[in-house]
N, C-alpha and C positions, 0 to 999 in steps of 0.2 A: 475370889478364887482362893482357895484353901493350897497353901504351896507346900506343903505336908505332903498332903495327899496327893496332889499332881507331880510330885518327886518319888512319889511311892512307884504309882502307875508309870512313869519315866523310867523305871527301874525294872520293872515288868518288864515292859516292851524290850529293853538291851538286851536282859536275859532271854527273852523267846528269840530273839535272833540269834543270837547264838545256837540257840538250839534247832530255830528253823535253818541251819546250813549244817549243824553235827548230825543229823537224823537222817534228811535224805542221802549225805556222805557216806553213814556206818548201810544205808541201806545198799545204795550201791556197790557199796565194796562186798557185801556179803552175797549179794544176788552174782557177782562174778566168779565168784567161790562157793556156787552150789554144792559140788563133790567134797568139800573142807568139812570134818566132823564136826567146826561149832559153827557151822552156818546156821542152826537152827538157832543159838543162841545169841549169836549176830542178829541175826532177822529181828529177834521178838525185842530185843535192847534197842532195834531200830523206831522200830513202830514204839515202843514205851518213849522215846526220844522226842518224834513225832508228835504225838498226845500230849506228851509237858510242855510241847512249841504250840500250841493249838489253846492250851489252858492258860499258860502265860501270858500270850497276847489277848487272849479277851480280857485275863483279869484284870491285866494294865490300862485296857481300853477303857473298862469300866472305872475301874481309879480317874483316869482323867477325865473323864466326863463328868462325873461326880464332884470330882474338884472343882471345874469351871459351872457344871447349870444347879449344883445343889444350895437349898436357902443355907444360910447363916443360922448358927443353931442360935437361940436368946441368952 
């Protein structure tokens, strides 16, 4: 197991959590503030939130699987 790389993808995954609990937060808060002038720019920083929690946790996934089933380079 390459522990580089399994710390990398361990580091992904913190940061998508974080972001998987700030996204759905900024969304709800703004879908309750529909009539608010930046609801609209609430919303779209929501969903952008969202998609970086979605990106981060695969890329982490993949980092650590990588680290545990990839061969040893020579």
């Amino acid at each position: 197991m390459k522990n580089n790389l399994f710390s990398k993808g361990f580091k992904y995954i913190i940061i998508s959590f974080f972001f998987m609990f700030l996204g759905p937060t900024l969304m709800f808060q703004s879908l309750k503030n529909e009539d608010h002038p930046w609801f609209s720019i609430v919303f779209t920083i929501s969903i952008i939130v969202c998609v970086i929690a979605v990106v981060q946790g695969i890329r982490g996934l993949k980092n650590i699987v990588d680290s545990i089933f990839k061969k040893k380079d020579s």
